[in-house]
C-alpha positions as CSV (number, residue, x, y, z in Angstrom):
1,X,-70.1,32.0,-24.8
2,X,-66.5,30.9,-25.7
3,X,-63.5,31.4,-23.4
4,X,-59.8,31.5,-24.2
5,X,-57.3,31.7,-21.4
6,X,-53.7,32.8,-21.9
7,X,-51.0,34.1,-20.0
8,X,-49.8,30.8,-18.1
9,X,-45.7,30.0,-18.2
10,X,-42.9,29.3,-16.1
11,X,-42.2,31.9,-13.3
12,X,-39.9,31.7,-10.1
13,X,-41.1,31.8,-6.9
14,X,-42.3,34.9,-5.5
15,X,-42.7,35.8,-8.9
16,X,-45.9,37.6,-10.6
17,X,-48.2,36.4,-13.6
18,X,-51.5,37.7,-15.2
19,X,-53.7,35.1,-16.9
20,X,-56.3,36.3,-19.3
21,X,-59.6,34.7,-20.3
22,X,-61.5,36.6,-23.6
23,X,-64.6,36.3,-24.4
24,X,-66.7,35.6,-27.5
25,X,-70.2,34.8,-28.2
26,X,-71.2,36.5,-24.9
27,X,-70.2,39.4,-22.3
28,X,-68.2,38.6,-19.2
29,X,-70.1,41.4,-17.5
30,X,-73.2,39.2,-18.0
31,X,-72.0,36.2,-16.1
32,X,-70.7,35.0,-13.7
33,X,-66.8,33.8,-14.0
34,X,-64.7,32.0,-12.4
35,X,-61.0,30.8,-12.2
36,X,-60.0,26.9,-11.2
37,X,-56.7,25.1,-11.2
38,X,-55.6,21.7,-11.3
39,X,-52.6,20.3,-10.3
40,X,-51.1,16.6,-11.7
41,X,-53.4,14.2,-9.8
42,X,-55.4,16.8,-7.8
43,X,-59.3,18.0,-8.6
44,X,-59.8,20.8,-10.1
45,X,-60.4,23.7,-7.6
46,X,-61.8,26.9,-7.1
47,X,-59.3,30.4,-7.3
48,X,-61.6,32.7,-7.2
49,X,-64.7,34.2,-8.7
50,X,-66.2,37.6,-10.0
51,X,-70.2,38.4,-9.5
52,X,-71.7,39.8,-12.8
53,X,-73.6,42.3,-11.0
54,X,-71.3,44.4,-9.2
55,X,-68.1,42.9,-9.7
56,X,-67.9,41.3,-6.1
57,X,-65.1,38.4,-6.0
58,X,-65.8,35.2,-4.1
59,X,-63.9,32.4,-3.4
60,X,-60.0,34.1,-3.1
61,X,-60.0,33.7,0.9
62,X,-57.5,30.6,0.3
63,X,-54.9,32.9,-2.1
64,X,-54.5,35.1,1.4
65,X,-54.5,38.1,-0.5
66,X,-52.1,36.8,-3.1
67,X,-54.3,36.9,-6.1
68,X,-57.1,39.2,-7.7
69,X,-60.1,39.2,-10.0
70,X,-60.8,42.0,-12.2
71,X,-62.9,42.3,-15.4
72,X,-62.4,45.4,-18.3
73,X,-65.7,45.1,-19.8
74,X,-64.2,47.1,-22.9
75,X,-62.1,44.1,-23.7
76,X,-64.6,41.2,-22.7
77,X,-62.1,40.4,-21.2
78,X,-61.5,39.0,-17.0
79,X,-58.1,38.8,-15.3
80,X,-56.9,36.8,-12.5
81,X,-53.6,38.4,-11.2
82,X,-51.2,36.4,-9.4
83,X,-48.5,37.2,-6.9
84,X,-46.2,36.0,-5.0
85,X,-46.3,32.4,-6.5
86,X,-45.3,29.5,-4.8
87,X,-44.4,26.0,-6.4
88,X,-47.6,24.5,-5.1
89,X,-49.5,27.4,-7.3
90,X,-48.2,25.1,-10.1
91,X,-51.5,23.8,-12.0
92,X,-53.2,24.2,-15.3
93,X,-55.4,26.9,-14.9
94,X,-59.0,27.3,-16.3
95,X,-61.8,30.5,-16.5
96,X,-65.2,29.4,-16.4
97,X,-68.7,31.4,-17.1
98,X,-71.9,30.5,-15.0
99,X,-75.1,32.0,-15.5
100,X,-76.2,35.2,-13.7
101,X,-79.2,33.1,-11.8
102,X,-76.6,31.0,-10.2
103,X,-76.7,31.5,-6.5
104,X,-72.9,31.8,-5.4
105,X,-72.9,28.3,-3.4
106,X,-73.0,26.8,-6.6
107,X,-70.3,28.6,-8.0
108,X,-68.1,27.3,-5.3
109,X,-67.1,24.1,-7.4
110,X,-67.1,23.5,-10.8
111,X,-70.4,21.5,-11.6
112,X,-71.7,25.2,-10.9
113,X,-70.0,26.5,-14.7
114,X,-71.6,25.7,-17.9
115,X,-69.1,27.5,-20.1
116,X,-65.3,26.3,-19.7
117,X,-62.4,27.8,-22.0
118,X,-59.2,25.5,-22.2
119,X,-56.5,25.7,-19.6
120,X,-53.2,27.6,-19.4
121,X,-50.2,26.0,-18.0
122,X,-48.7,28.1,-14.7
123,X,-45.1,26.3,-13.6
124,X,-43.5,27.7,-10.3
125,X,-40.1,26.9,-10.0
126,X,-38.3,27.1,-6.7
């Protein structure tokens, strides 16, 4: 499967964005995908997740309710929405796709993803 995210730019703070990542080669609804960020000089860490098999999220406990994981299977297609940015949300951001056997303590960090699309940029300004 190839991923494409988009929807990344520069936002204020307190702001609202909705990254994209499309699929091709494969259906989201058939794996299980995941968002990560990394910030200058950071690792690359986990957002949040969606289960393939019932659309469960995992992962978005640190966003406090902040952000959200949905999938349209019409469009291939999973979102991350993002509210109420802060500066330090200020990364490049990256969807991932992990196969469906994948129990979800693996998908807790990326080594758990076989399929990675290239980042979009996300800037907070304060």
């Amino acid at each position: 499967v190839q991923l494409q995210a988009s929807g990344g730019g520069l936002v204020q703070a307190g702001g609202s964005l909705r990254l994209s990542c499309a699929a091709s080669g494969g259906t989201v609804s058939d794996y299980n995908m995941g968002w990560f960020r990394q910030a200058p000089g950071k690792e690359r860490e986990l957002v949040g997740g969606l289960r393939w098999r019932g659309g469960n999220t995992y992962g978005l406990d640190s966003m406090k309710g902040r952000f959200a994981i949905s999938r349209d299977n019409a469009r291939n297609t999973v979102y991350l929405q993002m509210n109420s940015l802060k500066p330090e949300d200020t990364a490049v951001y990256y969807c991932a796709a992990a196969s469906k056997t994948k129990i979800l303590s693996t998908l807790l960090s990326p080594g758990g993803y076989a399929y990675w699309g290239k980042g979009t940029l996300v800037t907070v300004s304060s």
